[in-house]
C-alpha positions, 0 to 999 in steps of 0.5 A: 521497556515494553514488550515491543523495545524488548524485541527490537533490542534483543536483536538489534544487540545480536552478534549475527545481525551486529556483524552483518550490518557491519559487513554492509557499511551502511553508514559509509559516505561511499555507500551512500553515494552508491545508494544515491547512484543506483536510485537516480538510475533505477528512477530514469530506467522506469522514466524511459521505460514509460516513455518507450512503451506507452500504455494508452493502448493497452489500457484502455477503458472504452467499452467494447461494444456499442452499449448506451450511454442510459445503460452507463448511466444506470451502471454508475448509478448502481456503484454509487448506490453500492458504495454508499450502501458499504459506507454507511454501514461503516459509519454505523457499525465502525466508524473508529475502528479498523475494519467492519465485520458485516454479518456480526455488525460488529468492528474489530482492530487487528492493527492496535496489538501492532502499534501498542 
């Protein structure tokens, strides 16, 4: 077994965690259904909710002020450039890998030690 089994069994065979998943009787049709309950209610309280109180009003992304639509042309045009800028040094530096480091020029990959 590799380090990670190891951890997972050790506790999975624990007595506390044995004894308060069995307290929880996760595998009970009865907790199912109730389980099944609380999610279609939760669902329909958030579905309600949205419709109660309607966000168009308060978010909203018209601007504010009379700005021309050149100075929002020029504005996009400046993200564009931004984003492709990070992108393509992305696909220079780290294409593969999980993150870019910019001022080394270097990547890194935190997550492998996780998965592995």
């Amino acid at each position: 077994m590799d380090k990670a089994q190891d951890f997972f069994e050790m506790y999975r065979t624990h007595p506390l965690v044995n004894s308060i998943l069995t307290s929880l009787h996760l595998n009970h049709p009865r907790s199912r259904l109730r389980n099944f309950a609380l999610t279609i209610l939760a669902l329909l309280s958030v579905y309600s909710l949205y419709h109660i109180y309607p966000f168009s009003d308060r978010l909203s992304f018209a601007p504010h002020e009379d700005v021309p639509f050149e100075v929002w042309e020029q504005r996009a045009e400046e993200v564009k450039k931004a984003f492709l800028h990070g992108f393509h040094g992305y696909e220079a530096h780290a294409v593969g890998h999980d993150e870019l480091l910019p001022i080394s020029g270097s990547h890194k990959d935190p997550y492998v030690r996780i998965l592995s």
